[in-house]
C-alpha positions as CSV (number, residue, x, y, z in Angstrom):
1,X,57.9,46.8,39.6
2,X,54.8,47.0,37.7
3,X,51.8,46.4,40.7
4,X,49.2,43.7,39.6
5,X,46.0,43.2,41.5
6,X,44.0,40.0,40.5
7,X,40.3,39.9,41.7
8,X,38.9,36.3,42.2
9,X,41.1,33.1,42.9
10,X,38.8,30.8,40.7
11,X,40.5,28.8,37.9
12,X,40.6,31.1,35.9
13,X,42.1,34.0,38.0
14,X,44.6,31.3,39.5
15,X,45.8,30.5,35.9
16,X,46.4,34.1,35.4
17,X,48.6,34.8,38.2
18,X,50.8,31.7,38.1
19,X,51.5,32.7,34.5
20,X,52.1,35.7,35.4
21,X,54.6,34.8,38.0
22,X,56.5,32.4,35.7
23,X,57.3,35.9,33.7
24,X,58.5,37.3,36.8
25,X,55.8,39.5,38.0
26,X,54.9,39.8,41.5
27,X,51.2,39.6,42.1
28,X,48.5,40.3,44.6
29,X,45.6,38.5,44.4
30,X,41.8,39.6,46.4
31,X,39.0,36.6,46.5
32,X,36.3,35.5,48.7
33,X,35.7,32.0,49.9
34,X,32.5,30.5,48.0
35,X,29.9,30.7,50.0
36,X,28.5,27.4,49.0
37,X,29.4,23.9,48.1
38,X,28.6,22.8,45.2
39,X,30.2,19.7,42.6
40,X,30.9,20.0,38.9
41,X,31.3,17.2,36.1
42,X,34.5,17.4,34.0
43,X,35.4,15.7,31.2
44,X,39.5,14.6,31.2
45,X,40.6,17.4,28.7
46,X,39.4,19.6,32.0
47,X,41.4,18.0,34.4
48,X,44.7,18.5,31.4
49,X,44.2,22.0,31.2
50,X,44.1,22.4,35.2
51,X,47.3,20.6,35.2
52,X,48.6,22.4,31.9
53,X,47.8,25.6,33.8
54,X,49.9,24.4,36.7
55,X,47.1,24.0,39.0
56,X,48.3,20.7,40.4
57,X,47.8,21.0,44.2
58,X,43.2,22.1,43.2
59,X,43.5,18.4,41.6
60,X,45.2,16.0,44.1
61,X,42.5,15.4,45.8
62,X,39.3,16.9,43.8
63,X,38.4,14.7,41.5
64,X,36.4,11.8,41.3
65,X,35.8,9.3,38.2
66,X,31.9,8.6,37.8
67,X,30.0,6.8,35.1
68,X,27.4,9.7,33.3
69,X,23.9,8.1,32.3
70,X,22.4,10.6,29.6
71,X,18.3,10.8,28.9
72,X,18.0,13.3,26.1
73,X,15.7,13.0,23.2
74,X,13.5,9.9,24.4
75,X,17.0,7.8,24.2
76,X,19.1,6.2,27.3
77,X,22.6,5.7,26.9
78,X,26.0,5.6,28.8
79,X,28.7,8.1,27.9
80,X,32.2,8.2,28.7
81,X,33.5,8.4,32.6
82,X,33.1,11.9,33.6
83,X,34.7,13.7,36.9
84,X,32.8,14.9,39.9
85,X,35.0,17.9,40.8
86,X,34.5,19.1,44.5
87,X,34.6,23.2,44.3
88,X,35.4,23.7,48.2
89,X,38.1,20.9,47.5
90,X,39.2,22.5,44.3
91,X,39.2,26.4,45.8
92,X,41.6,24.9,48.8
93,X,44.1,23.4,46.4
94,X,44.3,26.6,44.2
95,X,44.8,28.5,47.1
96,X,47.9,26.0,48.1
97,X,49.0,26.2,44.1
98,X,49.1,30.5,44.6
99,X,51.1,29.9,48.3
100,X,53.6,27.8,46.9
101,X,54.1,30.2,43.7
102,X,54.6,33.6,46.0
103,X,51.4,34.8,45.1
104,X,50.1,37.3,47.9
105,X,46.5,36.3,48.1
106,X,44.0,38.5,50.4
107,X,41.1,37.5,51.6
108,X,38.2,39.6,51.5
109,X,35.0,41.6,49.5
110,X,35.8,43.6,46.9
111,X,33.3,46.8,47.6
112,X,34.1,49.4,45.1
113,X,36.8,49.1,42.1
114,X,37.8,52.8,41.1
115,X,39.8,52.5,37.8
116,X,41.5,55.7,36.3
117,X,44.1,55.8,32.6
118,X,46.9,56.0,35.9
119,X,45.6,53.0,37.7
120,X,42.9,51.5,39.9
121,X,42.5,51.6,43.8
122,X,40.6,48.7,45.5
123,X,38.3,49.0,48.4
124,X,38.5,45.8,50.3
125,X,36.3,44.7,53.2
126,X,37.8,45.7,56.5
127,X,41.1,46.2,55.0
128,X,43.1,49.6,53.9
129,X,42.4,50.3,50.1
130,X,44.8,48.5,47.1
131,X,46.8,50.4,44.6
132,X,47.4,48.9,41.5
133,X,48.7,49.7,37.9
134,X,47.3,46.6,36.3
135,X,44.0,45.2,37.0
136,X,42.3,41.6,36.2
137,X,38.9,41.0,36.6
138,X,38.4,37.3,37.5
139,X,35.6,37.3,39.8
140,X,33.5,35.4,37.2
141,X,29.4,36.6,36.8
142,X,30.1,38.4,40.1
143,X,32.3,41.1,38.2
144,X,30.7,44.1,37.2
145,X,29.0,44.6,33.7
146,X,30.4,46.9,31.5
147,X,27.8,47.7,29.4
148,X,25.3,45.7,26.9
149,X,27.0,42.9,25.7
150,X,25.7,40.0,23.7
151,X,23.6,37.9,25.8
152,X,21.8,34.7,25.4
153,X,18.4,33.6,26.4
154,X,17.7,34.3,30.3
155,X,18.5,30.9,31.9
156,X,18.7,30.2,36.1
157,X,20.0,26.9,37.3
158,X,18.8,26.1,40.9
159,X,21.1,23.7,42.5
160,X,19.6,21.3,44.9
161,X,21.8,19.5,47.7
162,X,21.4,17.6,50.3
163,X,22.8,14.5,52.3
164,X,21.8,10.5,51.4
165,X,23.1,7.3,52.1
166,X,26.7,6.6,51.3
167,X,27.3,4.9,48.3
168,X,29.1,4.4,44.2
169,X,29.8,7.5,42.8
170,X,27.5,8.6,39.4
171,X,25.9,11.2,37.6
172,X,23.2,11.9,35.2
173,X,21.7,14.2,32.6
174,X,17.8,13.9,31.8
175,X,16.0,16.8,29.2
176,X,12.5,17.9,30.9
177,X,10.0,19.6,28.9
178,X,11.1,22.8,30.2
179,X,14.7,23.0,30.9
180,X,17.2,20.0,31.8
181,X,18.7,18.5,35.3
182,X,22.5,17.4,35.9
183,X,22.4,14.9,39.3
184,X,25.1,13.4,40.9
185,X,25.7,11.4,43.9
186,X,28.9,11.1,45.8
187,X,30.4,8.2,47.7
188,X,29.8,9.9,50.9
189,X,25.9,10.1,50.3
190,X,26.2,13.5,49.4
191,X,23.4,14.3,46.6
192,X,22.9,17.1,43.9
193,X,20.6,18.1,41.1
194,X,20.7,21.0,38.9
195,X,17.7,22.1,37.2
196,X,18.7,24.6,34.2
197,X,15.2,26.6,33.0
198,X,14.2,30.0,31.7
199,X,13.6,32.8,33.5
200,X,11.1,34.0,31.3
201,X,9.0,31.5,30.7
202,X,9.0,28.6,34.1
203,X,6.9,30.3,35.8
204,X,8.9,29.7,38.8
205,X,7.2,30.1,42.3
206,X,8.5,33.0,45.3
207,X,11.8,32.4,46.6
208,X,10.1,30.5,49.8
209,X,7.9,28.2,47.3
210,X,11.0,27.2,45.5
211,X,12.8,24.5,47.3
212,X,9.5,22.4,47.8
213,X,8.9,23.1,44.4
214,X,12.4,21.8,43.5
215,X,11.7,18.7,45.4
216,X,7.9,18.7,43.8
217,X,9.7,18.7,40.2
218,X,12.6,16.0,41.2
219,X,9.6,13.5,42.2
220,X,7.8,13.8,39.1
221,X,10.8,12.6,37.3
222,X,11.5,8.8,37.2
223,X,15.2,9.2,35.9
224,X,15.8,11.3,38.9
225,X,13.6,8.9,41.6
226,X,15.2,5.9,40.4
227,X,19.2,8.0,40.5
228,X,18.5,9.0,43.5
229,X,16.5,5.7,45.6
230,X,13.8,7.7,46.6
231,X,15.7,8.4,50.4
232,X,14.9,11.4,52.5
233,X,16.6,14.4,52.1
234,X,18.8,15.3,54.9
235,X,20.0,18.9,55.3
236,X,18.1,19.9,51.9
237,X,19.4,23.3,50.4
238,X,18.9,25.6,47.3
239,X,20.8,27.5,45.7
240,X,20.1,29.6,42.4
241,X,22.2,31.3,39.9
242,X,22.5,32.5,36.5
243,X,23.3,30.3,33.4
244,X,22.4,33.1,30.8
245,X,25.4,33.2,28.5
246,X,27.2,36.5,28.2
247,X,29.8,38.1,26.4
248,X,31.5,41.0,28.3
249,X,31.8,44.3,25.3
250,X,35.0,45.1,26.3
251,X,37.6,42.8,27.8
252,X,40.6,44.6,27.5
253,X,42.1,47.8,28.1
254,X,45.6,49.7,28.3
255,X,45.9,48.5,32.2
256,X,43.3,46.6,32.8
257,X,41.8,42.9,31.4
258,X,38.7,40.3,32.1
259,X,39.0,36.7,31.7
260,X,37.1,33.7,33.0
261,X,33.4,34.1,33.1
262,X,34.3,37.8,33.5
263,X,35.0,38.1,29.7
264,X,32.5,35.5,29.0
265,X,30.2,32.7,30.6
266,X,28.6,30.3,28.5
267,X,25.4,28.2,29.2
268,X,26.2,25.0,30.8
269,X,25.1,22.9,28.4
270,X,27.9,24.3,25.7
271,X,30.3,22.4,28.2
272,X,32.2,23.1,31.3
273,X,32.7,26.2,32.7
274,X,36.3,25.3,34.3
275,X,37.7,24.8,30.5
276,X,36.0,28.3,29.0
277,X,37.4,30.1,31.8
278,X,40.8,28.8,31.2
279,X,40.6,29.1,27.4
280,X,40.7,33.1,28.0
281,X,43.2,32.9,30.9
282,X,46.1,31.1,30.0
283,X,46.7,33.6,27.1
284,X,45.8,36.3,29.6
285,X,49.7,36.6,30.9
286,X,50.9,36.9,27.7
287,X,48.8,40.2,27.0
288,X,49.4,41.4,29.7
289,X,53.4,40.9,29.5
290,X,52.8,43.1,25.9
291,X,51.1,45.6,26.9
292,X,53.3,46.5,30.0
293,X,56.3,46.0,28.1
294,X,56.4,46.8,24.6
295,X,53.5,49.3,24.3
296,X,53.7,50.2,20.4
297,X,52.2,46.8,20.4
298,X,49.2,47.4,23.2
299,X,46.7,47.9,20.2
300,X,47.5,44.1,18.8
301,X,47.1,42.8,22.1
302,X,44.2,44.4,22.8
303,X,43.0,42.7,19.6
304,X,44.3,39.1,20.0
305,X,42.3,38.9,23.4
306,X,39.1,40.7,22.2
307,X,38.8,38.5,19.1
308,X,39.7,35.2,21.0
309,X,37.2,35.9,23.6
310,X,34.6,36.4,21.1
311,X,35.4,33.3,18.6
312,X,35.2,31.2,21.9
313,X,32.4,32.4,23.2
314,X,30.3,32.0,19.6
315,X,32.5,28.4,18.8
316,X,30.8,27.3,22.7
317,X,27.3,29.0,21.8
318,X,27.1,26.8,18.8
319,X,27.9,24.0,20.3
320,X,25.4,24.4,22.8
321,X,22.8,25.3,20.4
322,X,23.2,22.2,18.3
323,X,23.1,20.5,21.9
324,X,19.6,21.8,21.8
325,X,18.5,20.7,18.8
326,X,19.2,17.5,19.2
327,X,16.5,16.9,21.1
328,X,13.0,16.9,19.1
329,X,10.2,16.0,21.6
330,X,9.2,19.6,22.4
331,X,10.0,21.3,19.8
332,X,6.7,24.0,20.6
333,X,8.3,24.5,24.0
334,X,9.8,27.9,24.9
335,X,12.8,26.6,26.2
336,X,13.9,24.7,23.6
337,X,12.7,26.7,20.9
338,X,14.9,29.9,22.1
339,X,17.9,27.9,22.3
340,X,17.7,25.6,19.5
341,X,18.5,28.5,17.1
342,X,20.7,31.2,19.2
343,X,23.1,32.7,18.6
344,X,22.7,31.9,15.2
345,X,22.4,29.7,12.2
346,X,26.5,29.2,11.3
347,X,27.1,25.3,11.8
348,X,29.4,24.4,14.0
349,X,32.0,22.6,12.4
350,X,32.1,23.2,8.6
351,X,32.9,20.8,5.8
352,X,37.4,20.9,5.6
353,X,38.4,22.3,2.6
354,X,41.7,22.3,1.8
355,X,41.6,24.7,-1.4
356,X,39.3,26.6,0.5
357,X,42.5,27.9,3.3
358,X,43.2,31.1,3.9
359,X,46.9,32.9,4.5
360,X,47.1,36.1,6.4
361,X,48.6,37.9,8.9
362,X,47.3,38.2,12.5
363,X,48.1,38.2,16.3
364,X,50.5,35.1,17.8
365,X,51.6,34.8,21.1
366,X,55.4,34.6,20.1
367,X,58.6,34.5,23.5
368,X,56.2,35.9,25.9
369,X,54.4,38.6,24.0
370,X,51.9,39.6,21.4
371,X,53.3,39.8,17.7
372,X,52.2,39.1,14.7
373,X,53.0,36.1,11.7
374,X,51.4,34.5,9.0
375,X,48.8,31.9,9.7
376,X,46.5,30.0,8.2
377,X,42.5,30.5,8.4
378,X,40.5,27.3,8.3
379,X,36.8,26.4,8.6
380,X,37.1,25.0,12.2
381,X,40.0,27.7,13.3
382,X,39.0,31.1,11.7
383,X,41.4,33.3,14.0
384,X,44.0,31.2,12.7
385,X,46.7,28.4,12.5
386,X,50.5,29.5,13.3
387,X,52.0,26.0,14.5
388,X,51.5,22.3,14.3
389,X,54.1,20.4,16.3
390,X,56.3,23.3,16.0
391,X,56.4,23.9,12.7
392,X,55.1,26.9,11.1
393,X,51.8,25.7,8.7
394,X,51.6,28.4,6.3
395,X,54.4,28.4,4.5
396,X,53.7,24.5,3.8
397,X,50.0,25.4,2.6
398,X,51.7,28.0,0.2
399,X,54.0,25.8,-1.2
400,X,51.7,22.6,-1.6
401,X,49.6,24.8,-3.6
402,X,52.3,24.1,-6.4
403,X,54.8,21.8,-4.9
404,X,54.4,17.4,-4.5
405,X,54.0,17.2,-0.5
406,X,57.0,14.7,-0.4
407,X,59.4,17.7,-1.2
408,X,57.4,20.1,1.2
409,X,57.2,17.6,3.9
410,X,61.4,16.3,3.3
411,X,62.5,18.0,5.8
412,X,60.4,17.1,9.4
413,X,61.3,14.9,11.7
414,X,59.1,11.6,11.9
415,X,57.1,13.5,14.5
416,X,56.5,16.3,13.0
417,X,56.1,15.0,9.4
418,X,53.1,12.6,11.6
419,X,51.3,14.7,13.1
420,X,51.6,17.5,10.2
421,X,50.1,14.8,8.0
422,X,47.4,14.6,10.0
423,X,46.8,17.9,10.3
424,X,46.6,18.2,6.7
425,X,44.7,15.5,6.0
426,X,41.8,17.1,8.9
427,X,42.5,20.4,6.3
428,X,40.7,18.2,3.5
429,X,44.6,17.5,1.8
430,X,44.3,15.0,-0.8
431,X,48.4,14.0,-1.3
């Protein structure tokens, strides 16, 4: 057996390794607790691809349904209910999701990762040294750089938490002339707000200045003192990291591959973290099935990850960027003014165009491993389309080019010849 050494139990290194055991891989796995609490807000399509990853014991009891009030641009409105994930909660469950799959999980600090064309060996905090042939690097920002990748502008969220008086469950999201705050408040009382600014340019205080100027900061806003009642702050903590987005140079190798923030961590604002970690890792196990087993193809799966991680990471940029933009007040402001236009001008969604689809051949995850088919390249999907309910897209485009859609279409079932409809119609189709 093939010896595969995960490092980091997050989501992302979770989905990894259940995949990998439903292909019949046995797996190690080497994480640290997280050493502080801390609560994230999801949106539902989170909470699917957790379950879709089959991470269903980190859900049952993690989530929480809260209203989200929105102050961006001058404007006040609500948006739809969004979910107050609890992290310690969360990291519990995926450990219980590993335990019940047969996942050996250690825990302990990674201290030195020596990586060789035969394999890697593990140095492990107060443990003897791992072996392993395969490696994946899951341990999020924490994992080690390999080189100068494409990075954003330098961005620091300091997370603020403390305990209040019980009450509803909420969260908010206010723009500030230099940077923005996420604040929540649990049922139990318990409090948080994120402020997201440059490093560059807030002129931040020492690290002992920085929790009263924190609190100095949340006063001054009235979004933030009318959230949060005004109580005292029990049990008031900090905690800072980096929000810079980053895209790793490399994420694959012959025996080795990153995924999660690892491969690439966006800026929070782009969307949530949880769902760009497992957009990389669920096609992770696939890889790494192809590359173990059917080497001839190692260079295509080398490829299929590489350009996937980079198309996600640009298609979330953009969507941050625009994100940005959207709000006009300080438009001479540093903050804003580095992020409204990184990482570059390409729009985010373009204007469908059916005439305008491309057919080619490129990477698919086909039975378990990398191959490759025809698919079709569209504004919104430039890597490509293989399937739509099951049923291969190209050749359709190809023959619609010259054939009425009733006869191309004759031969679906209601479902499919629904939902391909659609699709077509979201191409720019004109039947």
């Amino acid at each position: 057996m093939t010896a595969i050494v995960i490092l980091g139990a997050g989501p992302a290194g979770a989905a990894v390794a259940l995949g990998l055991r439903r292909l019949g891989y046995a797996v190690t796995l080497v994480s640290e607790w997280r050493r502080f609490a801390a609560l994230e807000g999801v949106s539902v399509r989170v909470l699917e691809a957790l379950r879709g990853a089959g991470l269903h014991q980190a859900l049952a009891q993690a989530a929480l349904p809260s209203q989200r009030q929105v102050n961006w641009n001058g404007q006040q409105h609500a948006q739809n209910v969004e979910y107050l994930l609890d992290r310690p909660t969360l990291d519990r469950g995926l450990r219980e999701d590993l335990r019940l799959a047969g996942v050996d999980l250690i825990e302990g600090r990674v201290l030195a990762v020596q990586t060789c064309a035969t394999g890697h060996r593990i140095e492990i905090d107060g443990r003897e040294s791992l072996v392993a042939d395969f490696l994946v690097e899951a341990r999020g920002r924490q994992a080690p750089t390999l080189g100068k990748g494409l990075r954003g502008p330098e961005t620091v969220s300091l997370l603020n938490r403390w305990q209040g008086t019980p009450g509803s469950t909420a969260s908010a999201v206010e723009s500030l002339a230099d940077g923005w705050a996420w604040m929540a408040r649990r049922a139990d009382g318990q409090c948080y707000w994120q402020w997201t600014v440059d490093v560059t340019s807030a002129g931040l205080p020492g690290k002992a200045q920085l929790l009263e100027y924190c609190r100095q900061r949340r006063g001054e806003s009235a979004v933030a003192r009318g959230f949060f009642g005004g109580e005292p702050e029990l049990d008031l903590q900090l905690h800072a990291r980096s929000s810079t987005a980053i895209l790793s140079p490399q994420v694959c190798g012959d025996n080795w591959i990153r995924v999660g923030d690892a491969a690439m961590a966006v800026d929070p604002l782009s969307g949530n973290g949880i769902f760009q970690s497992l957009s990389s890792a669920l096609q992770a196990p696939t890889v790494i099935n192809t590359l173990l087993c059917k080497p001839e193809r190692a260079a295509l799966a080398r490829h299929f990850h590489q350009q996937r991680v980079e198309q996600l990471f640009l298609r979330f940029a953009r969507i941050g960027r625009d994100f940005y933009a959207d709000e006009q007040r300080w438009l001479d402001q540093p903050f804003w003014q580095a992020r409204r236009q990184w990482p570059d001008a390409e729009i985010a969604h373009a204007e469908a165009d059916f005439n305008a689809l491309r057919i080619k051949r490129a990477p698919v995850l086909r039975d378990g491993f990398v191959d490759e088919a025809e698919v079709v390249i569209t504004a919104d999907q430039p890597l490509g389309i293989w399937h739509v309910q099951g049923v291969e897209v190209a050749p359709l485009v190809r023959r619609l080019r010259t054939e009425p859609a009733e006869q191309v279409l004759a031969g679906l079932t209601v479902e499919q010849g629904r939902v391909v409809r659609g699709w077509l119609l979201a191409q720019g189709f004109k039947p």
